[in-house]
C-alpha positions in Angstrom: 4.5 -20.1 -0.2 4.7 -23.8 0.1 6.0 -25.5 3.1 4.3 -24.9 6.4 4.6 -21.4 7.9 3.1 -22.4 11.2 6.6 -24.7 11.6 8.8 -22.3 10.2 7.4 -19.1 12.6 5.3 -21.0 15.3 2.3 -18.4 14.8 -1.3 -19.5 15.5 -4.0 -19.5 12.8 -6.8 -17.8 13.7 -9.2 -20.5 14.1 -12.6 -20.4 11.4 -15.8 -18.2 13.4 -18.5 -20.4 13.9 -20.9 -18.0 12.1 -25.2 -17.1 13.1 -26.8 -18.2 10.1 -28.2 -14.9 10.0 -25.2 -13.4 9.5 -23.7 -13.2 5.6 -19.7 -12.9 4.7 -18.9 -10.7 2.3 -15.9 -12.9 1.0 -13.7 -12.4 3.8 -13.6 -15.9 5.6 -14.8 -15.4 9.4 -11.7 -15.6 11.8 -11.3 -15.9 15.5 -8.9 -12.7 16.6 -7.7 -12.1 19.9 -10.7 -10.2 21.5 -9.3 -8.4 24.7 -8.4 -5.6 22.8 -8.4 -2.7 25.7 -10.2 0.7 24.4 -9.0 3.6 25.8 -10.7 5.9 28.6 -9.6 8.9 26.6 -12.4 10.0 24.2 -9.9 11.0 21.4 -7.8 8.2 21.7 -10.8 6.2 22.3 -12.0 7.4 18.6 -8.7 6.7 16.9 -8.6 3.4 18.5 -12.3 2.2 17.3 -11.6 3.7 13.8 -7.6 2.0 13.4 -9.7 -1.5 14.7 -13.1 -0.8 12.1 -10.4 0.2 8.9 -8.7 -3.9 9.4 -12.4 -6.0 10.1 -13.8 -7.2 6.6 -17.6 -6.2 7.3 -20.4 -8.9 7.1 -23.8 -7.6 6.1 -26.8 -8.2 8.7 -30.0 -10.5 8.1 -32.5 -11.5 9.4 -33.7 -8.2 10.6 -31.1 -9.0 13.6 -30.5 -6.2 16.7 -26.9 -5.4 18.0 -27.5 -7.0 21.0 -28.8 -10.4 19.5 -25.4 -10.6 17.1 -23.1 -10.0 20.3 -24.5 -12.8 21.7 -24.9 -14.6 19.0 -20.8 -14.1 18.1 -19.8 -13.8 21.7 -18.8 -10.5 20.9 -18.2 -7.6 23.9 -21.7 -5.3 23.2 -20.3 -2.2 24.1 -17.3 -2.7 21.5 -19.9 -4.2 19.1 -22.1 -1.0 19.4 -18.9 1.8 19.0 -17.5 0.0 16.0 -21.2 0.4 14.4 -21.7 3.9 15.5 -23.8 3.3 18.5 -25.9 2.2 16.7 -29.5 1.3 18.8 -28.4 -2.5 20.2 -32.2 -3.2 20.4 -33.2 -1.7 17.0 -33.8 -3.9 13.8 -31.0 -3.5 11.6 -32.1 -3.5 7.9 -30.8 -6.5 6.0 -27.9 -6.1 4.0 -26.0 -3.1 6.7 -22.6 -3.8 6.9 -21.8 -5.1 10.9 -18.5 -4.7 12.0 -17.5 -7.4 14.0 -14.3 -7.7 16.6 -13.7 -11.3 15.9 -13.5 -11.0 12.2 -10.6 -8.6 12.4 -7.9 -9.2 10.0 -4.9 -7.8 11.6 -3.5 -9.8 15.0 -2.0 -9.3 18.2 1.5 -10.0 18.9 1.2 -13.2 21.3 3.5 -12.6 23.6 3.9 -9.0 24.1 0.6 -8.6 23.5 1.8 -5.7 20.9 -1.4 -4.5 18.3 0.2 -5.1 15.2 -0.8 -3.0 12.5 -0.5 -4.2 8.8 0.6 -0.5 7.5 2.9 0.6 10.0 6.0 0.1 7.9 4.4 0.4 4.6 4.9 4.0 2.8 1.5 5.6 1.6 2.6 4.9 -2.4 2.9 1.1 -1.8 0.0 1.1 0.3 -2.1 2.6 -2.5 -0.2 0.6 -5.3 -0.8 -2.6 -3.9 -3.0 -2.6 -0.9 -6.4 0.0 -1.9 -5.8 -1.1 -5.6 -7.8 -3.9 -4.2 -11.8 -4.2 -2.7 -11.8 -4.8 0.9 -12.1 -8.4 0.7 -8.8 -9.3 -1.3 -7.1 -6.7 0.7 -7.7 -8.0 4.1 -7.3 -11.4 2.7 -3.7 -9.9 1.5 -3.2 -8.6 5.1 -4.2 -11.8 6.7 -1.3 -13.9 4.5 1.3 -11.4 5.0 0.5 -11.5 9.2 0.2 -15.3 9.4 3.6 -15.8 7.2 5.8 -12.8 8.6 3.6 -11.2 11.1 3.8 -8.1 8.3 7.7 -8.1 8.2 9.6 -7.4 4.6 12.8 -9.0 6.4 11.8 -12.2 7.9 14.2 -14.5 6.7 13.7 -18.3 6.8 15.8 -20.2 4.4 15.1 -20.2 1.3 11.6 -17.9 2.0 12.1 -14.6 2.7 9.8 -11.4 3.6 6.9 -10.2 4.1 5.5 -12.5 2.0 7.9 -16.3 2.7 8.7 -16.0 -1.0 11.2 -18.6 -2.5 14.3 -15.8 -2.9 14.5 -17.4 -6.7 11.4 -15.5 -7.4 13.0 -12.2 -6.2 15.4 -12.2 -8.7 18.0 -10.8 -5.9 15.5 -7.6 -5.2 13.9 -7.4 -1.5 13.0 -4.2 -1.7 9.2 -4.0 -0.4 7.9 -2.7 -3.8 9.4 -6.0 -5.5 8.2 -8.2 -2.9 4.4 -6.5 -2.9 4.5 -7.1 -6.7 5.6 -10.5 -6.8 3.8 -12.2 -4.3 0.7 -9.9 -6.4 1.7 -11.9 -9.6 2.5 -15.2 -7.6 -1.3 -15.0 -6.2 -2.7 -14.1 -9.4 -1.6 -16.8 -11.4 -1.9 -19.3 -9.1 -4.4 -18.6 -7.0 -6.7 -15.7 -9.3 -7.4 -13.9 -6.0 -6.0 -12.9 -2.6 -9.1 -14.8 -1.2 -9.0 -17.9 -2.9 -5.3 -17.7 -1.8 -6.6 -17.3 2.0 -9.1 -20.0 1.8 -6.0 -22.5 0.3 -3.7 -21.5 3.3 -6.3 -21.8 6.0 -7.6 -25.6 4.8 -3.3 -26.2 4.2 -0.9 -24.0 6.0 0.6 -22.4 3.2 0.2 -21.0 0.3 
């Protein structure tokens, strides 16, 4: 919502990834995450770690014919990460043009700055309004959706902030009295909508103004 969330919550936008030519969005904006994310020894935990980090990064698709290695290097990404969120894959193959490359730094989700906590999006979010409001959505608009509600609330239904409020810094008037998270996910939903047609267009407004 209008008004600047960065004053209101002191959280730091991910900066804009400086992209490889070779390498084509698929309407998620490139962002700068945090990238010392630690993966596990433990081979289970080391599975469940790589899959949680692959389900909140908005894919890019390769071209260009690129290798594994040539896009770590080319996005400063780690290549051993690069290579377990791609399913270890060859890192000196030819990947064929139009594979979807999951990259660290275009992860959607955040890190807590000071406790260095791995926030995840969902983790307070009960499966029916996940699936109501979240996967209704392509993967796109949802991450976009993710990336508003972290930069605004860091994904909290009860952050309170004068007259903005939720997960969501809507103006309470538009809550007609309801918090509840199923009102919130619907309204900021409509809010975007009209305003903005998408959850990406909404993105692209906040990043080039600090709100929304």
């Amino acid at each position: 919502m209008k008004n600047s969330k960065l004053l209101r919550f002191s959280i730091k936008a991910m900066s804009v990834l400086a992209v490889s030519p070779l390498i084509v969005s698929t309407g998620a904006e490139m962002v700068h995450a945090d990238s010392t994310t630690n993966v596990s020894n433990s081979s289970d935990n080391n599975v469940l770690h790589i899959e949680s980090l692959r389900n909140s990064i908005a894919p890019v698709s390769s071209n260009g014919n690129q290798t594994l290695r040539s896009i770590a290097a080319s996005n400063n990404e780690d290549l051993s990460t690069l290579e377990q969120l791609n399913n270890n894959y060859n890192p000196d193959q030819a990947i064929k043009d139009g594979t979807q490359i999951y990259l660290l730094s275009n992860k959607t989700e955040g890190f807590n700055e000071m406790s260095r906590v791995y926030l995840s999006p969902y983790a307070n979010v009960p499966k029916s309004i996940q699936n109501k409001f979240y996967f209704c959505y392509g993967a796109a608009n949802r991450h976009a959706k993710n990336w508003i509600a972290y930069h605004e609330s860091t994904y909290r239904y009860s952050a309170s902030n004068g007259q903005y409020y939720g997960r969501f810094q809507l103006n309470r008037n538009s809550l007609n009295g309801d918090y509840s998270r199923t009102n919130q996910e619907r309204t900021a939903d409509n809010y975007v909508a009209n305003r903005y047609g998408s959850w990406v267009n909404a993105k692209s407004f906040w990043q080039q103004h600090g709100w929304y």
